[in-house]
Phi, psi and omega in degrees: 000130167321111169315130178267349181267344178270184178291353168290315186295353183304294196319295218300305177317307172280001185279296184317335195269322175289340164303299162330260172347280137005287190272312181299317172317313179289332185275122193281131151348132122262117193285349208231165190288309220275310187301330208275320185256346203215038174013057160277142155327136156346295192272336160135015189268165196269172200302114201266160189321298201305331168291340190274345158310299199310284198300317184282317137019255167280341168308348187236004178286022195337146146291326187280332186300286192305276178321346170274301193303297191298333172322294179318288209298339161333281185280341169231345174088189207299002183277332136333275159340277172316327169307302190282294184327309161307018183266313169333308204291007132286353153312320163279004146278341157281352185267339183260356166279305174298297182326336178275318170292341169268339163240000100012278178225018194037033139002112180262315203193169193271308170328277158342275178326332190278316154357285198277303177299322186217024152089185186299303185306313180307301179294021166244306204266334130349261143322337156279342166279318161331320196267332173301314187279342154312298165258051135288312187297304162307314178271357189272317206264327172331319205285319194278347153309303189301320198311347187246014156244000183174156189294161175286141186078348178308164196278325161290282204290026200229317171310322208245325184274315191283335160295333185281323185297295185285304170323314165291319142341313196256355131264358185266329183280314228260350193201344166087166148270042150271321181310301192292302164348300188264337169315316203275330193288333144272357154259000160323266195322303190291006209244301161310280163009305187280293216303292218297357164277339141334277195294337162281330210271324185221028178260305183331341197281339173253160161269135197289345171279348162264010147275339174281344157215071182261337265207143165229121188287074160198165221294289168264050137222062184113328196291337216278293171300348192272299166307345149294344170294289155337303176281329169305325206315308188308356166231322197328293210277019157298318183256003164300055191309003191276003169238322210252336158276028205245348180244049176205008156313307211228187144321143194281012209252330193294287225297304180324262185331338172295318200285309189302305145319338172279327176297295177320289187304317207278277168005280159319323169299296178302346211266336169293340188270312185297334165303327177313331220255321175316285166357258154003330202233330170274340174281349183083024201268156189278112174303172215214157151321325227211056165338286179339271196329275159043262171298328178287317209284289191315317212282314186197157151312297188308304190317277185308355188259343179283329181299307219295317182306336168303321177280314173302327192294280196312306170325300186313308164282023150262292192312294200308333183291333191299310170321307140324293187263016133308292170316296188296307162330303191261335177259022195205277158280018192249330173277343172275358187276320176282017189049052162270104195237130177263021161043233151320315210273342160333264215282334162266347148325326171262339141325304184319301200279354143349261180329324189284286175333289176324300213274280165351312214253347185267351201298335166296334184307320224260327173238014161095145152178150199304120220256325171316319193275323153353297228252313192273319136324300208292349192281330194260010190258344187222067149293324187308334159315317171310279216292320187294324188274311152289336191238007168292107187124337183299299183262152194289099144351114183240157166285334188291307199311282163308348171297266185005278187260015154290295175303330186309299210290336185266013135326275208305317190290308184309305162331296195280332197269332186264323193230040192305347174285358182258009185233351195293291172344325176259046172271146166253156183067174178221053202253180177288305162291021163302337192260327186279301197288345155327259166334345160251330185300302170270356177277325179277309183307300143004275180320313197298303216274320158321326149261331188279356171240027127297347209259305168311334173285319169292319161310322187271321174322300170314334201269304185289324159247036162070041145236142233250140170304077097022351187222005180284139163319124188279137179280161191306310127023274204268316176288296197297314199294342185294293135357281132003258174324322181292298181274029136247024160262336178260343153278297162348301177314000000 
């Protein structure tokens, strides 16, 4: 680790603070309620593809994430990489799902939708898995920012997490998510920028053909994760809004095309990121929590201070969104499930709850935790999401179904995260995620079966007694005649 207290820490300390300086400079004001929740434009026009690429991009650029990917590609070699790295290619799959759901079933938001569809109870206990990954989000990416000023719980990494924290903070209240929007379309750029003077800086030390079989493709040394992965894609980005609220922002044809290109790159990205960690596993260095840091620390100073601005880059744009769909949650959607609009009161409500979250959300930060367990518990407590979200329409949408297979999936995750000796039988293989990948496997089958025949059941009841399905996916038709009705009911108004 860098000394922080000598002139080296000058550079780190003052990189942070200008960074700081920086993103608050840059952050455009939101004057209107549509700029502060929906990153609208001044005159009220949406969000343009390139900032909403830029922003689902890096907003999904986890620090922790980045840092996770290299651990991996560390410990299983490029087969590590790839495991994680797929977690990205849900994203074009959450973009061809809100897209079904917004023209479709006419979709505003996944709260609403939950609303209208499966009632109060569902969109509340919804939102509380929300608000859990939200505060995940805070203290997982703070730590890793610190981590590269100072050992964990240390008086520097507490320091370095917490200037970072009020920085961000402190433009995320001031602009909203127009603030996040344009902020992430410059650390996008800057960001690239650092990994490929990274990858130049320290891949060349190796042949691309010894980061590709660096790796053994079987069950227990990693591949075991890459199918949880795989079985994860179909709920993850459900319960994330720092993704899903970007896909009711813009046009359903933009978003798409936004979601799909930000996956594909971010994919790529991590899986370029996850070579630090090969690196690392080839030189033979004895692995650490924090490969990056690590591996930067071995090669140079400078190496570590480009590691360090890389990780502040990710962070940042994550932390603010996460702060965005904070807001936007508890002052927007959670008073619209009581069918309730807080108006004006909207926006110092969410500030408030900013400010609260920042402080809360780091207390884990404060005593250290495994950044990993973020990602990989909360992917397996809302397996359940898949069938709701994806199977919607097949079957008449019930209130049991969804619990049912809501409940399943966070029964199974807590089980495994709290009580792993009551789920070790259904592990396949025998790798280190055999017991995880077990547990998504018959958990995901589970989920699937739990909402779709309560949904069946009902549908053929509704069928005997000749009352017509109300609930089938709107034909183009039917959507426009919708279309339609709403916006001569909003002029009339």
């Amino acid at each position: 680790m860098i000394d922080m207290s000598g002139v080296t820490g000058v550079f780190f300390w003052g990189f942070l603070i200008v960074y700081g300086i920086v993103m608050i400079a840059i952050s455009p004001k939101a004057v209107t309620i549509g700029s502060f929740f929906k990153g609208e434009r001044k005159d009220g026009k949406p969000a343009s593809l390139f900032l909403l690429t830029t922003s689902i991009f890096i907003s999904w650029i986890f620090a922790k994430s980045v840092t996770n990917a290299a651990n991996l590609g560390g410990e299983f070699g490029i087969v590590g990489g790839v495991a994680y790295a797929a977690y990205w290619l849900c994203i074009p799959l959450a973009g061809f799902a809100i897209y079904r759901l917004r023209t479709r079933f006419m979709a505003k938001g996944l709260v609403s939708f939950l609303t209208k569809n499966y009632g109060i109870a569902a969109a509340f206990v919804f939102s509380l898995a929300i608000l859990i990954r939200l505060f995940n989000e805070v203290w997982s990416n703070s730590s890793v920012v610190g981590g590269y000023y100072g050992a964990s719980a240390s008086t520097f990494f507490i320091i370095a997490a917490t200037v970072f924290t009020l920085v961000t903070l402190a433009y995320a209240m001031w602009g909203g998510l127009r603030s996040s929007l344009v902020t992430d379309a410059v650390q996008t750029v800057l960001f690239v920028v650092v990994l490929i003077g990274v990858a130049v800086w320290i891949l060349p030390k190796h042949s691309m053909v010894e980061y590709m079989s660096s790796g053994v493709w079987s069950l227990n040394t990693g591949a075991d994760l890459l199918l949880v992965t795989v079985l994860q894609l179909f709920s993850y980005p459900f319960h994330d809004p720092v993704l899903t609220d970007r896909g009711f922002i813009t046009e359903e044809k933009t978003m798409v095309k936004a979601f799909t290109v930000s996956g594909i790159l971010g994919f790529l990205a991590i899986l370029l990121f996850s070579l630090i960690g090969v690196h690392a596993r080839l030189e033979g260095m004895e692995l650490t929590s924090n490969v990056p840091a690590q591996v930067g620390a071995v090669t140079s100073t400078a190496a570590f201070f480009m590691m360090a601005i890389l990780m502040i880059f990710a962070a940042g744009s994550t932390l603010d969104s996460t702060f965005s769909s904070l807001s936007k949650l508890t002052a927007r959607d959670l008073p619209g499930v009581l069918g309730k609009d807080l108006g004006k009161k909207a926006r110092p409500i969410g500030m408030a709850v900013m400010v609260v979250f920042a402080f809360v959300g780091n207390l884990p930060m404060i005593v250290g935790t495994n950044i990993l367990a973020a990602t990989t518990i909360s992917g397996t407590m809302i397996i359940g999401l898949a069938p709701i979200f994806l199977l919607h329409g097949v079957v008449k949408p019930t209130k049991i179904g969804f619990h049912l297979a809501f409940l399943i999936g966070i029964l199974l995750g807590v089980l495994y995260a709290f009580a792993p000796a009551t789920v070790v039988g259904l592990a396949i293989g025998t790798g280190k995620y055999a017991t995880l990948l077990g547990v998504n496997f018959y958990g995901l089958i589970a989920c699937v079966a739990a909402y779709l025949i309560p949904g069946f059941i009902a549908a053929n009841l509704d069928k005997a007694k000749g009352i017509e399905p109300t609930w089938k996916a709107l034909t183009k038709e039917q959507r426009a005649a919708r279309i339609d009705s709403e916006t001569g009911a909003g002029e009339e108004a």
